[in-house]
C-alpha positions as CSV (number, residue, x, y, z in Angstrom):
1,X,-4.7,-21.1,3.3
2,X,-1.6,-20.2,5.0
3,X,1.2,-17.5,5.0
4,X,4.9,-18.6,5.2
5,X,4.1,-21.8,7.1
6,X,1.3,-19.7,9.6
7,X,-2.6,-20.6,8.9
8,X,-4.8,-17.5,9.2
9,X,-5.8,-16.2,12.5
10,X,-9.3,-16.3,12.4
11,X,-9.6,-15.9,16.4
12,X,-8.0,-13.3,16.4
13,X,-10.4,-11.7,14.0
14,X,-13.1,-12.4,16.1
15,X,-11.9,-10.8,18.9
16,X,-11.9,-7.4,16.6
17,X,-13.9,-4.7,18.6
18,X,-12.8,-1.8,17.4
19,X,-9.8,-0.3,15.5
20,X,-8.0,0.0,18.2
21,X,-7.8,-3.8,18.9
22,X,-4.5,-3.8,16.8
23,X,-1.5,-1.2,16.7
24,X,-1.4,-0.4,13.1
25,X,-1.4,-3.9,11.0
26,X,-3.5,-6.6,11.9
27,X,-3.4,-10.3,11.7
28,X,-4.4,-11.9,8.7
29,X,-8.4,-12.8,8.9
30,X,-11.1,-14.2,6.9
31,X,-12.9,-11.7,4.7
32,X,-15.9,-12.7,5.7
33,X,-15.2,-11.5,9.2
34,X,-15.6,-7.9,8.4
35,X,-19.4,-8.5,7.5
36,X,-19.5,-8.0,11.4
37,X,-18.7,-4.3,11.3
38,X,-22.1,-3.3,9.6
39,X,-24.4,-6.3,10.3
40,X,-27.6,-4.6,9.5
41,X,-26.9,-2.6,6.1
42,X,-28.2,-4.9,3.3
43,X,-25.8,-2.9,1.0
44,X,-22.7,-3.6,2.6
45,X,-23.4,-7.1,3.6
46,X,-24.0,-8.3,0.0
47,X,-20.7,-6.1,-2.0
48,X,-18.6,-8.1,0.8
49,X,-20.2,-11.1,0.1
50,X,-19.4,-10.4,-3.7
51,X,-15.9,-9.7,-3.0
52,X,-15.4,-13.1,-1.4
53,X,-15.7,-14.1,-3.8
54,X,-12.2,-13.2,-5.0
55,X,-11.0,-12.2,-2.4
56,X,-9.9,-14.8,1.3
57,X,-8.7,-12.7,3.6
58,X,-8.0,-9.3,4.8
59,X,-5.5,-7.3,7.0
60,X,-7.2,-3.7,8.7
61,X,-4.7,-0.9,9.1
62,X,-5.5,1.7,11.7
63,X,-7.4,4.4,10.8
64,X,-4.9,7.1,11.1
65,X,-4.8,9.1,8.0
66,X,-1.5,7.3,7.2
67,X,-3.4,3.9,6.4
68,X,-3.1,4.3,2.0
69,X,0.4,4.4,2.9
70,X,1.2,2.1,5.2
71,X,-1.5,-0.9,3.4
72,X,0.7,0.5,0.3
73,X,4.2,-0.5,1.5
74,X,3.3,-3.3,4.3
75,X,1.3,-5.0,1.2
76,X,3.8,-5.0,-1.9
77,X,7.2,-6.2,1.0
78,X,5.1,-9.0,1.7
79,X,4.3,-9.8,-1.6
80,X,8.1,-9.8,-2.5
81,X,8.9,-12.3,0.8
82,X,10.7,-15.6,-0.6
83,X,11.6,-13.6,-4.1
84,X,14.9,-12.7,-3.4
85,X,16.4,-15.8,-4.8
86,X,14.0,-16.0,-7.9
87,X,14.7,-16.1,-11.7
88,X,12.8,-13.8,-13.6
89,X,12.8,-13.1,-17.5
90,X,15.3,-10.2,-17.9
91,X,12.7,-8.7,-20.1
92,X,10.4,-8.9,-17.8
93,X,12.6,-7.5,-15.4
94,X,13.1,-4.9,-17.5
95,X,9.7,-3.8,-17.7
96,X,8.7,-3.8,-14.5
97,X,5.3,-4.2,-14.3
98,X,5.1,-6.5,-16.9
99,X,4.3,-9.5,-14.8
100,X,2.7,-7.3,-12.0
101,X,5.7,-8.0,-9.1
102,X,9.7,-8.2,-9.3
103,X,11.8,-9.9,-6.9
104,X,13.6,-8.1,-4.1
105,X,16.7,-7.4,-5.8
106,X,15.0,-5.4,-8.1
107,X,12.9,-3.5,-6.1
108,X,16.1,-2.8,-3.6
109,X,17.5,-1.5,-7.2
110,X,14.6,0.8,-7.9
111,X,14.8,2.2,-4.0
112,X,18.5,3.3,-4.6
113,X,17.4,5.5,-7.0
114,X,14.6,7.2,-5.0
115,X,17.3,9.7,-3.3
116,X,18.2,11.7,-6.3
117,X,14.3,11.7,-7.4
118,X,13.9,13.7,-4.4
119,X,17.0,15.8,-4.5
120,X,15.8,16.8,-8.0
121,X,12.5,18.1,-6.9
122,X,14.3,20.4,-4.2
123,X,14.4,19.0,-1.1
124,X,18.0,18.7,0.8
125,X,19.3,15.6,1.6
126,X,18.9,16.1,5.5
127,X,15.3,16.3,5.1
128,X,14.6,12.8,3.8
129,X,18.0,10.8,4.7
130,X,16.4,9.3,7.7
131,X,13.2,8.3,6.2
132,X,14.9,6.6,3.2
133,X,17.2,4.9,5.6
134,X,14.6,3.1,7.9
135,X,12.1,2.4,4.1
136,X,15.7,0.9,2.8
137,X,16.4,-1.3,6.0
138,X,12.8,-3.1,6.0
139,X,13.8,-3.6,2.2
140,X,17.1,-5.1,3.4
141,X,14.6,-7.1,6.3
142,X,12.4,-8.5,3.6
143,X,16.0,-9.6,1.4
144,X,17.8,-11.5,4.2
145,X,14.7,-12.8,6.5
146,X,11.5,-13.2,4.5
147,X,9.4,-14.2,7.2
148,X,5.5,-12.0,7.8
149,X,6.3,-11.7,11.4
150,X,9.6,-10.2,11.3
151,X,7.7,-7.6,8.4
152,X,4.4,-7.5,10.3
153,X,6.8,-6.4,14.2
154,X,8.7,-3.4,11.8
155,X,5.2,-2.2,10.6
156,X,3.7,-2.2,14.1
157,X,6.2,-0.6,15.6
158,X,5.1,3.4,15.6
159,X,8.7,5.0,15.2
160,X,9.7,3.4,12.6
161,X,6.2,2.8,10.6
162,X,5.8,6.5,10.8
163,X,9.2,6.5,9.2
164,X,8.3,4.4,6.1
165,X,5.3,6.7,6.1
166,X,6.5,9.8,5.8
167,X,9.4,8.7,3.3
168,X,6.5,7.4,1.1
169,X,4.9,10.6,1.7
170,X,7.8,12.7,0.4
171,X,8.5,10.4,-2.4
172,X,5.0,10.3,-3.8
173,X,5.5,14.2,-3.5
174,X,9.0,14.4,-5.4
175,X,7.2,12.4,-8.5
176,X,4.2,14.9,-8.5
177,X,6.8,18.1,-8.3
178,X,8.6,16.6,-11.2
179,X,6.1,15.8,-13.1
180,X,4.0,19.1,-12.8
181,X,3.2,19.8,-16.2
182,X,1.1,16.5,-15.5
183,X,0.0,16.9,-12.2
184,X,-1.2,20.5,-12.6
185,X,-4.0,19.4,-14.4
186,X,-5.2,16.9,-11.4
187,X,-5.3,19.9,-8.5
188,X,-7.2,23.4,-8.2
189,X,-6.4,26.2,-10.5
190,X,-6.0,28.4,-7.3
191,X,-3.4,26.3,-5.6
192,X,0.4,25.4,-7.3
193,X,1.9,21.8,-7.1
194,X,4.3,23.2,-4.5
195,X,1.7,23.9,-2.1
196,X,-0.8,20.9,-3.1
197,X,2.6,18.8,-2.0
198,X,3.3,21.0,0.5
199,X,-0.4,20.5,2.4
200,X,-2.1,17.9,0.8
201,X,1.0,15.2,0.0
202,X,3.9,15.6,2.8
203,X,1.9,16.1,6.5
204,X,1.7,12.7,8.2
205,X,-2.2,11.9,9.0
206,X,-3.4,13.7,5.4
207,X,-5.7,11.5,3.5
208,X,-4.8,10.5,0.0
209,X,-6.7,10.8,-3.2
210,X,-6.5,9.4,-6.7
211,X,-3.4,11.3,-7.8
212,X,-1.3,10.4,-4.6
213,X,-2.5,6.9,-6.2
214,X,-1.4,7.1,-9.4
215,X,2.0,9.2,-8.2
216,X,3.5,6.1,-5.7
217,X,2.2,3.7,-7.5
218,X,4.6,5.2,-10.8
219,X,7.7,5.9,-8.6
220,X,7.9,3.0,-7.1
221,X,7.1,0.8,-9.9
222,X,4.0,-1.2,-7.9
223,X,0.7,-2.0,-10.0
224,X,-2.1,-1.7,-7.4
225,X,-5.7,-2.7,-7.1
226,X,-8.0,-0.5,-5.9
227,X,-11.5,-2.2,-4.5
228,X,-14.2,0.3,-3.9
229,X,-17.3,-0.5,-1.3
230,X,-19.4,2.6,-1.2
231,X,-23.6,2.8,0.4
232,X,-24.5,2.8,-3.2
233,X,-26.5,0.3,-4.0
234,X,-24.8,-0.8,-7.3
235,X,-22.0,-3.5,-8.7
236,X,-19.0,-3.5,-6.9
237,X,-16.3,-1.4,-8.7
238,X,-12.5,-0.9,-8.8
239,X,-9.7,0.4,-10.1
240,X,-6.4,-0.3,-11.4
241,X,-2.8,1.8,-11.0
242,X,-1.6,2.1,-13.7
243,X,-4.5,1.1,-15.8
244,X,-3.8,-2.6,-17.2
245,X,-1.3,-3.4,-15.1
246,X,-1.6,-7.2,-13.5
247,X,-1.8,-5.5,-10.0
248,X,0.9,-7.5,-7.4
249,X,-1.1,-5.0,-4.5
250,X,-5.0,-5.4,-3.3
251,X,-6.5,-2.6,-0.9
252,X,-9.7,-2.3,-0.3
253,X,-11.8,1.0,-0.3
254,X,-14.5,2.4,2.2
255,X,-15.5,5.8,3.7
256,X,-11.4,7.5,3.4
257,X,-10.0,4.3,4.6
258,X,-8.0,1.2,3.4
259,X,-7.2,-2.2,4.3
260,X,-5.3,-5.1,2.6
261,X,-6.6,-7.2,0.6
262,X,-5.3,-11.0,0.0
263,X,-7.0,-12.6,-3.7
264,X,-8.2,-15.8,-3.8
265,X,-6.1,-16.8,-7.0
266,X,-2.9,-15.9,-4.9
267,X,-3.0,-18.3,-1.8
């Protein structure tokens, strides 16, 4: 198994202690080494054993509150590294999620557009210019360098992760305010889709929930897999954004937290 010419670092996995043995993306380790992290509940030990199965390796992202989106974005740039010079079907293209991924290009296309999705839900262009400039730079990064460690140094460097962050944050929010005829239906009756956004959606650190989800997922155009390990002691289950999509993006699920996943079918 390797990644751009670098073999997994399985070392490095071992020497996992805590969270807080990594800044905010880790290495890329063997999913088996995670069955360390709960060695004496049966339940856990056999649904990661299952998912092994199709799944090789794994990437933890700190557990900051920020970690949906920052697995989200870290995951779908690498999955575009050494595409920016591929030739897709134009119909496929065109469809987006038709084949699960697009190359670079495309993706840099669909970015360009983001501004004026958020100018149309209200905010002012002050408000997001600076976030939108550093998410379109690591765009540019994955375009004209397509190597994991020059992606892997952006995401680990605080500043500018947060930056991605919070421009993912106000973009997932800009596709729930202008779709609220939708969305309404997802959040409390007592609370509007302003404030959901407001609270729930924008604040860096908030956890995200199923329509957070299903709202990047759809404005950026990036079919995701969801995989759920929960203390229940049933089949492992997942999910798919947007349903029947060929998902280009694995994360993995457990107690309000995600991590990247890497399938076996992909290496």
């Amino acid at each position: 198994m390797s990644e751009t010419g670098s073999v997994i670092d399985i070392q490095h996995c071992v020497e996992f202690k805590s969270e807080t043995s990594f800044n905010l993306i880790s290495e890329k380790c063997d999913i088996l080494s995670i069955l360390r992290d709960h060695p004496e509940n049966r339940i856990y030990q056999r649904k990661i054993q299952e998912l092994s199965k199709r799944f090789t390796a794994i990437r933890k992202t700190k557990g900051d509150g920020n970690c949906f989106y920052r697995a989200l974005g870290y995951s779908y740039l690498e999955s575009l590294l050494g595409k920016s010079r591929e030739i897709l079907n134009p119909s496929l293209r065109r469809a987006g999620l038709a084949e699960g991924t697009v190359d670079v290009k495309g993706f840099k296309e669909r970015v360009l557009q983001t501004p004026n999705d958020l100018l149309v839900a209200g905010f002012e262009e002050h408000t997001f210019r600076n976030f939108f400039n550093a998410f379109y730079s690591v765009v540019e990064l994955v375009e004209k360098d397509g190597s994991v460690s020059s992606l892997l140094k952006v995401f680990n460097d605080q500043s500018f992760s947060d930056r991605i962050v919070q421009f993912l944050r106000l973009l997932t929010s800009a596709f729930i305010r202008n779709r609220a005829d939708f969305f309404r239906h997802f959040i409390d009756e007592e609370m509007d889709i302003k404030d959901f956004c407001a609270h729930e959606v924008e604040p860096m650190a908030m956890e995200c929930d199923h329509i957070q989800i299903t709202a990047l997922s759809q404005a950026l155009n990036i079919a995701l897999q969801v995989e759920y390990v929960d203390e229940m002691d049933t089949a492992l289950n997942h999910h798919v954004f947007p349903e029947a999509a060929t998902p280009s993006v694995y994360l993995l699920y457990k107690t309000s937290h995600y991590n990247i996943l890497y399938a076996a079918d992909k290496h």
